[in-house]
Structures are given as structure tokens and as C-alpha cells.
Backbone as JSON Lines, residues from 0, in Angstrom:
{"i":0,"aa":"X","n":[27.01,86.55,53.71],"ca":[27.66,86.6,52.43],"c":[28.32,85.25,52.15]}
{"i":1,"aa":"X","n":[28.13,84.7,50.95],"ca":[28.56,83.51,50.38],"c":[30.39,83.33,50.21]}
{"i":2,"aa":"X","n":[30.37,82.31,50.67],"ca":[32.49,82.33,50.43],"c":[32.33,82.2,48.64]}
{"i":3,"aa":"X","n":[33.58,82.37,47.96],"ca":[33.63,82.31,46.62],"c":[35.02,80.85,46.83]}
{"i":4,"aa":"X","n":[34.41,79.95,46.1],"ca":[35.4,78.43,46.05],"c":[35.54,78.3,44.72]}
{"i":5,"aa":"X","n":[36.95,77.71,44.39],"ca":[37.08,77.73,43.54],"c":[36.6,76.37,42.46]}
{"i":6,"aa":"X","n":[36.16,76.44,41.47],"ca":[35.59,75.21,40.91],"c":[36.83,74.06,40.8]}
{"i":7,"aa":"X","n":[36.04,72.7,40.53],"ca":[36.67,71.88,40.42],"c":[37.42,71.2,39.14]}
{"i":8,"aa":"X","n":[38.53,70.33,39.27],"ca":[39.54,70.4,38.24],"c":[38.78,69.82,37.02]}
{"i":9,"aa":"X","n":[37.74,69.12,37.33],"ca":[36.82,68.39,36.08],"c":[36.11,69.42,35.32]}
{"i":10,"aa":"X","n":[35.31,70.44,36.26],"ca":[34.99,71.79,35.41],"c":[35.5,71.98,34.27]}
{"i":11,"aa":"X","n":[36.74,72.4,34.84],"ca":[37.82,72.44,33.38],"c":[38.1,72.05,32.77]}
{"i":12,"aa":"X","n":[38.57,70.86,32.67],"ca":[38.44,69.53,31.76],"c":[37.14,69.7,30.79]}
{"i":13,"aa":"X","n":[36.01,69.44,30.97],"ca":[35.03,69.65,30.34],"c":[34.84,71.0,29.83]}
{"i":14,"aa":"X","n":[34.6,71.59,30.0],"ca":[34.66,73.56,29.48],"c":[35.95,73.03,28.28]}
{"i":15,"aa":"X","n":[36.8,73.1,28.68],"ca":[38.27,72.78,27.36],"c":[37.72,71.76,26.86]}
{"i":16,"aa":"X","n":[37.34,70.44,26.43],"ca":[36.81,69.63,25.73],"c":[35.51,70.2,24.91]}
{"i":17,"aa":"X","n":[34.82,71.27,25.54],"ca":[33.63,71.33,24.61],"c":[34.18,72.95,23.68]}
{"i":18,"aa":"X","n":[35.43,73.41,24.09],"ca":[35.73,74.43,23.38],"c":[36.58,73.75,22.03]}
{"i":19,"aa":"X","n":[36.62,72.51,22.44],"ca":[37.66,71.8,21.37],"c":[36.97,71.05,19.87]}
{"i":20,"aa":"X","n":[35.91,71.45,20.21],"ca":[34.27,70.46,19.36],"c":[34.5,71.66,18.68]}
{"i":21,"aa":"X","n":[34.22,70.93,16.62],"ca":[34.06,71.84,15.95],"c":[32.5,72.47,15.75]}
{"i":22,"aa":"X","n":[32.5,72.99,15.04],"ca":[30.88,73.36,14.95],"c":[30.02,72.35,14.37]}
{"i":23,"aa":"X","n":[30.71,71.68,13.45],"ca":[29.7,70.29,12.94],"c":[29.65,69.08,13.89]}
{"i":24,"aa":"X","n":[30.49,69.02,14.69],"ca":[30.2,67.86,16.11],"c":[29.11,68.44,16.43]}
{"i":25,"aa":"X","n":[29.53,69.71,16.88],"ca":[28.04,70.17,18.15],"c":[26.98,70.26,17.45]}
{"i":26,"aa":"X","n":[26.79,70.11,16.34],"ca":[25.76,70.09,15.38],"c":[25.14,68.31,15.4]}
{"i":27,"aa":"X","n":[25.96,67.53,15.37],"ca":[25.55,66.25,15.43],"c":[25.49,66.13,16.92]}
{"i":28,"aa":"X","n":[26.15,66.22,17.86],"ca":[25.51,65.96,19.22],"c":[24.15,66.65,19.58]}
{"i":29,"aa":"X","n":[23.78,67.56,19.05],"ca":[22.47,67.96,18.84],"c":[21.87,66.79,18.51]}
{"i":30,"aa":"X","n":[21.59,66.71,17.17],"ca":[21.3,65.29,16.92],"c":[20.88,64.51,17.69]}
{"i":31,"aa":"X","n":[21.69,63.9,17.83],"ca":[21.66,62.9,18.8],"c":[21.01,62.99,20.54]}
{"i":32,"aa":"X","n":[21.0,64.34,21.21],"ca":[20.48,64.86,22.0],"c":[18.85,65.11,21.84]}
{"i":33,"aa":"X","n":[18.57,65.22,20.41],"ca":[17.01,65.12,20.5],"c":[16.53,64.24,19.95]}
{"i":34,"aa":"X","n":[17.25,63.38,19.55],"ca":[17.02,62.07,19.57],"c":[16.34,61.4,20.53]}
{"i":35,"aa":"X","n":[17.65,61.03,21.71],"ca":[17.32,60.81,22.49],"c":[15.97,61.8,23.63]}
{"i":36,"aa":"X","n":[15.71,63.03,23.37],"ca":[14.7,63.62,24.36],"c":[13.56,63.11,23.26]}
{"i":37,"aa":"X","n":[13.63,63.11,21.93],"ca":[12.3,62.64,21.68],"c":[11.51,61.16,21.99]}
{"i":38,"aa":"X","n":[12.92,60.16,22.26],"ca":[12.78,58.86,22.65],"c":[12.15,58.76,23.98]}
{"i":39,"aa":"X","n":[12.6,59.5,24.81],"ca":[12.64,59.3,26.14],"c":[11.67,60.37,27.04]}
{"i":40,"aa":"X","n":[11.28,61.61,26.18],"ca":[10.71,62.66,27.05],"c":[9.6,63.1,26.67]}
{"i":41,"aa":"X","n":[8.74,62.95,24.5],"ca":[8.12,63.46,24.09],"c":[6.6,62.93,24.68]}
{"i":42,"aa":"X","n":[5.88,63.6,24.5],"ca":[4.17,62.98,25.0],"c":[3.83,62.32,23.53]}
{"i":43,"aa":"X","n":[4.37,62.71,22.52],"ca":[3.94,62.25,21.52],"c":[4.42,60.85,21.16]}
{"i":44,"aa":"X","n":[3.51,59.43,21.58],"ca":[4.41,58.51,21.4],"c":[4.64,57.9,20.55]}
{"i":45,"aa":"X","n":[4.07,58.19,19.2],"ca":[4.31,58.04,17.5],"c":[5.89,57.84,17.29]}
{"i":46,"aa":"X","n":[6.16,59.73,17.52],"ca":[7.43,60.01,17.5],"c":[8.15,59.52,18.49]}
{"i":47,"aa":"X","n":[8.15,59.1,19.84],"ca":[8.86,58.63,20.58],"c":[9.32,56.98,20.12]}
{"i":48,"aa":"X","n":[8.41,56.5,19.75],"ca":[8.3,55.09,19.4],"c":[9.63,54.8,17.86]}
{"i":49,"aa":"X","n":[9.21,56.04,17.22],"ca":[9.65,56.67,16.15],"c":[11.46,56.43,16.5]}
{"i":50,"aa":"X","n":[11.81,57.73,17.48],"ca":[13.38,57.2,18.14],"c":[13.55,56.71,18.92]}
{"i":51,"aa":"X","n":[12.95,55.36,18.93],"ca":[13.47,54.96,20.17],"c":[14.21,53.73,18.48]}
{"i":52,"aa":"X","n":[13.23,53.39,17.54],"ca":[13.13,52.45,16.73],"c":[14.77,52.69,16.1]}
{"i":53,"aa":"X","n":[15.35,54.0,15.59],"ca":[16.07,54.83,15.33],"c":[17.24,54.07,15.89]}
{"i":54,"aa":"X","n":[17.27,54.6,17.52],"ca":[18.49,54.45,18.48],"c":[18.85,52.73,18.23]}
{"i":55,"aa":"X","n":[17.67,51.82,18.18],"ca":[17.99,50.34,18.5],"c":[18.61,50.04,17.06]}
{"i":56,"aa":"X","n":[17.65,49.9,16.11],"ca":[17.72,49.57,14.96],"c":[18.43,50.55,13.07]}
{"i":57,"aa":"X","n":[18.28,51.9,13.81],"ca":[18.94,52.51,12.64],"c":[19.99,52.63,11.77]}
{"i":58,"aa":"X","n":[20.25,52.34,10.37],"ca":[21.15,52.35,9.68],"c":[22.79,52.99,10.12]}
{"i":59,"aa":"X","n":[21.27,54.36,10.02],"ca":[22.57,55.65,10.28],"c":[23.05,56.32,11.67]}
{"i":60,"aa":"X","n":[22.9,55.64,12.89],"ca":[22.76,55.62,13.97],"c":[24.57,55.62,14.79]}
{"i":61,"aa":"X","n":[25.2,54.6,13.79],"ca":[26.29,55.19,14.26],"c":[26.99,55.72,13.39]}
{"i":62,"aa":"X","n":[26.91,56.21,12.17],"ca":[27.34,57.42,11.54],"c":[27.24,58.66,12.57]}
{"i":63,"aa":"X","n":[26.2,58.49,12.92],"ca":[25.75,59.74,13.28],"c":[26.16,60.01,14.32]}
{"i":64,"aa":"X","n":[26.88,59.05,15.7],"ca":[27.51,58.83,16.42],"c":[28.97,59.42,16.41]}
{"i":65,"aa":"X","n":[29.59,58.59,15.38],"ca":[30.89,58.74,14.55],"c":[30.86,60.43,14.43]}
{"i":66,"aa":"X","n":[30.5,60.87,14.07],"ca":[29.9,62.5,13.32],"c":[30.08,63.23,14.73]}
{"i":67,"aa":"X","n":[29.52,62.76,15.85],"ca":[29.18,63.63,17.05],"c":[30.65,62.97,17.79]}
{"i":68,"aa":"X","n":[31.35,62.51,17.47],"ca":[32.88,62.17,18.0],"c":[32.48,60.82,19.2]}
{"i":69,"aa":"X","n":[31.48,60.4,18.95],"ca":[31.41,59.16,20.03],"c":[31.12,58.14,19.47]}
{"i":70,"aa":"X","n":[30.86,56.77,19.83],"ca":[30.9,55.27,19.76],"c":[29.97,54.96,19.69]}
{"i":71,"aa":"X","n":[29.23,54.8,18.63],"ca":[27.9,54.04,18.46],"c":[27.44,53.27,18.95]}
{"i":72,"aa":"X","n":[28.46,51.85,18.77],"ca":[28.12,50.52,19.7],"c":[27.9,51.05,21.35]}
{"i":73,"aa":"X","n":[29.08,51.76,22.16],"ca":[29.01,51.92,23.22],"c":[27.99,52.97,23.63]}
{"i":74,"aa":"X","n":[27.38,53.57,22.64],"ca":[25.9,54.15,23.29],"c":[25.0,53.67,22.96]}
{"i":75,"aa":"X","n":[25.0,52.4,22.28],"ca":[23.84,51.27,21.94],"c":[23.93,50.76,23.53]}
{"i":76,"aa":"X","n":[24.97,50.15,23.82],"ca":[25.45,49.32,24.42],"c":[24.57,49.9,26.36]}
{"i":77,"aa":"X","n":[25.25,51.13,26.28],"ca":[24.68,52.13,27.68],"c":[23.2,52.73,28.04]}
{"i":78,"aa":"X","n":[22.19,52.94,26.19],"ca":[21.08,52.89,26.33],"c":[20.09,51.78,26.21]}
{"i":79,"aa":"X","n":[20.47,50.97,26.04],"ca":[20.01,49.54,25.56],"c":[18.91,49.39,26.46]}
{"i":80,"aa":"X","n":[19.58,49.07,27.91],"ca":[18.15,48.91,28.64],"c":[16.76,50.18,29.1]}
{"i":81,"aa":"X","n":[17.44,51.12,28.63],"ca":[16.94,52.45,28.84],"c":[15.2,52.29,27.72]}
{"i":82,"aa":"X","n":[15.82,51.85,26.53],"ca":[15.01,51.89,25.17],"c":[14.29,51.23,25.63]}
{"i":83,"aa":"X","n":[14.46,50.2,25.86],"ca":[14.02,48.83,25.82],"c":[12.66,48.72,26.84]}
{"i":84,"aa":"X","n":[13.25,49.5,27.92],"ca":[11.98,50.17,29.45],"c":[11.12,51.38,28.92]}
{"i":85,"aa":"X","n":[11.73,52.12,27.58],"ca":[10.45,53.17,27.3],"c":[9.45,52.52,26.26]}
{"i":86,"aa":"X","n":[10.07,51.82,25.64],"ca":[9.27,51.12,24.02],"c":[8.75,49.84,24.75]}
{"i":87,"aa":"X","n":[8.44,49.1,26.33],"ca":[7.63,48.15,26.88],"c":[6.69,49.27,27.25]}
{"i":88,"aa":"X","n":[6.81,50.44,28.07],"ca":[5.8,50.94,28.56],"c":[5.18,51.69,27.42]}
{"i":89,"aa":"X","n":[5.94,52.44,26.52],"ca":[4.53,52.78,25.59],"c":[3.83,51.47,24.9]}
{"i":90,"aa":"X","n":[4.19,50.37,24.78],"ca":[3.53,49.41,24.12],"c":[2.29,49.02,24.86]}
{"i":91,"aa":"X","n":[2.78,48.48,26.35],"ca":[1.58,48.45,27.13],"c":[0.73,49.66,27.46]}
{"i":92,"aa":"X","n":[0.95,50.24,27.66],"ca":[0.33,51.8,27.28],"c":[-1.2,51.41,26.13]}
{"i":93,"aa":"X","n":[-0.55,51.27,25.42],"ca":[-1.09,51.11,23.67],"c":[-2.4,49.87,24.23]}
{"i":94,"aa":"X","n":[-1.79,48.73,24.74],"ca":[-2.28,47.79,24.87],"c":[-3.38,48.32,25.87]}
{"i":95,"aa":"X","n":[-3.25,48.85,26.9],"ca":[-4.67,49.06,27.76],"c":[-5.35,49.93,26.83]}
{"i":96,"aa":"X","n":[-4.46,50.84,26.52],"ca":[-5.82,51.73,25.56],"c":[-6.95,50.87,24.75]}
{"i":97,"aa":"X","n":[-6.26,49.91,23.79],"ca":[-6.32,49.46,22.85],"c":[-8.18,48.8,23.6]}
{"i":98,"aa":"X","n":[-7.64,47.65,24.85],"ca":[-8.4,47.1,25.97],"c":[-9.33,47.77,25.66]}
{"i":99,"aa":"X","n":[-9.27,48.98,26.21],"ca":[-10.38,50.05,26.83],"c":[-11.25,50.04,26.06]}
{"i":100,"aa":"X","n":[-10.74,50.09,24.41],"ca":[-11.96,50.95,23.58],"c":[-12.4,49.61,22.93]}
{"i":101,"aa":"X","n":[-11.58,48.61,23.53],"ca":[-12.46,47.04,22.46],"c":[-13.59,46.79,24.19]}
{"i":102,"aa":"X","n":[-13.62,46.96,25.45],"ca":[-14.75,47.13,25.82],"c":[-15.67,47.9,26.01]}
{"i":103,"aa":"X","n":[-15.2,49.01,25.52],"ca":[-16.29,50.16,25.66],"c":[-17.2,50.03,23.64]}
{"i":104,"aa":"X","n":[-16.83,49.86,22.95],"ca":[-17.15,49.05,22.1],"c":[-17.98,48.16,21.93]}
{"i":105,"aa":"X","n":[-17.77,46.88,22.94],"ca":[-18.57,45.3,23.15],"c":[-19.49,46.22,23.56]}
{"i":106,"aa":"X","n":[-19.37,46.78,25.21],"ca":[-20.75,47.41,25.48],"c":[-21.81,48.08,24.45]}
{"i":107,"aa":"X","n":[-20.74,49.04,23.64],"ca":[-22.24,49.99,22.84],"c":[-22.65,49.01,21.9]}
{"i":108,"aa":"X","n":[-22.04,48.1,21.5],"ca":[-22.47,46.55,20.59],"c":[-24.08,46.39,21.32]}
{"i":109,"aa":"X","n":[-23.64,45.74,22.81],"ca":[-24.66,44.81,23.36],"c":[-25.7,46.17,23.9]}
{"i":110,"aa":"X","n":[-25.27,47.14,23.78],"ca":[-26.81,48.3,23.96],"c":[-27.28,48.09,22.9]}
{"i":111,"aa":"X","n":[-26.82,48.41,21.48],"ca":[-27.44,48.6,20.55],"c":[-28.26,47.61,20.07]}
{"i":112,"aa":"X","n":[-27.57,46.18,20.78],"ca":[-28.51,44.87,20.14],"c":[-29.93,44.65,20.94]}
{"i":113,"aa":"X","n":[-29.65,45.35,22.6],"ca":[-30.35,45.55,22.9],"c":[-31.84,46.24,22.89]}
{"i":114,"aa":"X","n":[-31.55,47.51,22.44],"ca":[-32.49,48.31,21.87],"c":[-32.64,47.87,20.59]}
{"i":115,"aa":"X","n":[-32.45,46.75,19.44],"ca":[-32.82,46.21,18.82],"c":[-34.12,45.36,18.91]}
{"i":116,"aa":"X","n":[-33.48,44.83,19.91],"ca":[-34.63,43.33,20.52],"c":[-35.56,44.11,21.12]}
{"i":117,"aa":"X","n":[-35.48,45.98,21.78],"ca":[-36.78,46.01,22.6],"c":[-37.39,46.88,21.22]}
{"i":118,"aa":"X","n":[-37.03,47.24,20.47],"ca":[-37.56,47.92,19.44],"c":[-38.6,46.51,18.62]}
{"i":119,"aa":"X","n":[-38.03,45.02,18.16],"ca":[-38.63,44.26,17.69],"c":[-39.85,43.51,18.57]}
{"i":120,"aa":"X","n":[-40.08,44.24,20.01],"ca":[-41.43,43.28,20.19],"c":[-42.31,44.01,19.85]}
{"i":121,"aa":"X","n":[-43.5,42.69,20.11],"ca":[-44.76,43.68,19.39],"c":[-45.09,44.41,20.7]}
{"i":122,"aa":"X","n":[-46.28,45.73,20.17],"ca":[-46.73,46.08,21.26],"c":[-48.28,45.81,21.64]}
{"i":123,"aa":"X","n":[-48.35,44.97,22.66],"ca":[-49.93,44.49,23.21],"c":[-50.53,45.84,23.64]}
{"i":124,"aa":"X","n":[-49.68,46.8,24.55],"ca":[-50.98,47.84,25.31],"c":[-51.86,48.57,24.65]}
{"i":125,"aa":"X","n":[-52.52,47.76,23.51],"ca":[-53.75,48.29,23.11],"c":[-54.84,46.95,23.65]}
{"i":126,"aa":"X","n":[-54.0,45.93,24.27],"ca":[-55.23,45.25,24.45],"c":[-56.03,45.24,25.74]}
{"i":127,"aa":"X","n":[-56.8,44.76,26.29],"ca":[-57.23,44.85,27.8],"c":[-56.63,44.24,28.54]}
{"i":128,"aa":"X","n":[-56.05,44.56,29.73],"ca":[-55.42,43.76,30.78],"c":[-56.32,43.07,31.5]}
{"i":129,"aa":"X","n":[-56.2,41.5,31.96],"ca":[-56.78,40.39,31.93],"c":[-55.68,40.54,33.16]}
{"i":130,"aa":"X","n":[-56.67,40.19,34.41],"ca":[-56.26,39.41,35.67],"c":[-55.87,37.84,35.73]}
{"i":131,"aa":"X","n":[-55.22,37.24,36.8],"ca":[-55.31,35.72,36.59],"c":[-56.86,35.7,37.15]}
{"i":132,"aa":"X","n":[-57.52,35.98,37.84],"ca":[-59.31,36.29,38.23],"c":[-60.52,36.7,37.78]}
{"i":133,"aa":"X","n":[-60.1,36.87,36.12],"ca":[-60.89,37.21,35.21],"c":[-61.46,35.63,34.62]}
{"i":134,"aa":"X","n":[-62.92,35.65,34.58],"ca":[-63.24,34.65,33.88],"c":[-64.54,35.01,32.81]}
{"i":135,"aa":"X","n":[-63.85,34.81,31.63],"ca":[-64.6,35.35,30.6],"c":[-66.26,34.25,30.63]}
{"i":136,"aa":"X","n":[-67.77,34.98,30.45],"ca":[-68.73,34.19,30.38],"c":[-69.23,34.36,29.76]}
């Protein structure tokens, strides 16, 4: 059987701080919470690319901050390098893709020019095949 301990004094602290949030904070820390999971967690990287663009560069970014009772600058400031490591890797991401389909591309190019050039010769095998030992008399 498990001992029962009692939680710690920060528990509380936090539990009383989030009972102290009106309903329109927790409404903007929402916000801002899928914000950030769409920046940082979505497969979709349109939309990820989407907030990440948001978090760095957005108008309303620290309104919206302000709204959720926290510091805009100082969560610019704390995700900064965070953004900055998801919006390099989806870029390069982008960039090999991008790679991939400009050589898979060149290739079906140089098939197709290929089967061009074997489509344009003429065709001899209607004529007689001639040895180098053939001597016409």
C-alpha cells in the first residue's frame, strides 16, 4: 500500500493562481497555447509555418499576450530560439523535397528525350543483313 504525502507548497501556489484567472484570460491563454502547439507540434507545415510567422512577426501577438496576463516581449524573448529551430527545419524540409522532385523530374525529362531520339531513327530491319564477309558479285 502506497504512503499518502502531502503535496508540495508550489502545488498550491499554482492551483490558487489559476483559480484567480478570469474566464477571458483562460480564454486567451488558450490562444496562445495553440498557437504555440500549432507552431511547434502540427504535421501540417502550412499552418505550422503559418504560427510560427504569427509568434515572430505578428501585429497582434502581444495584445494577445497582454489579454492572457503575460509579456509579450518576454515570450518573444524565451521562444525565440525555439521558432527559429522549427521554421529552419521545416524550410530545409521544403528544400530536400523541393531537390527530390527537381531530380526526379530531370530524369523523366532525359527518359522522355530519350524515347524521343529512339522513336526518331529510321528503321533498317527490312533490309538484308550484310556480313563484313559478304562480297557482292
Amino acid at each position: 500500500m502506497a504512503k499518502h504525502r502531502q503535496p508540495f507548497a508550489n502545488n498550491d501556489v499554482i492551483r490558487l493562481n489559476e483559480f484567480n484567472k478570469s474566464s477571458e484570460q483562460k480564454l486567451w491563454i488558450a490562444v496562445l497555447a495553440k498557437a504555440f502547439d500549432d507552431a511547434f507540434y502540427s504535421a501540417d507545415e502550412g499552418a505550422a509555418l503559418e504560427a510560427l510567422r504569427w509568434i515572430k512577426h505578428g501585429r497582434d501577438f502581444n495584445m494577445v499576450c497582454r489579454m492572457a496576463g503575460r509579456e509579450g516581449t518576454y515570450v518573444k524573448e524565451r521562444m525565440l530560439h525555439k521558432v527559429i529551430e522549427r521554421e529552419a527545419a521545416i524550410i530545409n524540409n521544403h528544400v530536400k523535397v523541393k531537390e527530390a522532385t527537381n531530380n526526379i523530374l530531370i530524369l523523366k525529362n532525359e527518359a522522355a528525350k530519350a524515347n524521343i531520339r529512339k522513336q526518331n531513327r529510321r528503321d533498317y530491319s527490312y533490309l538484308p543483313k550484310y556480313s563484313h564477309t559478304y562480297v557482292d558479285r
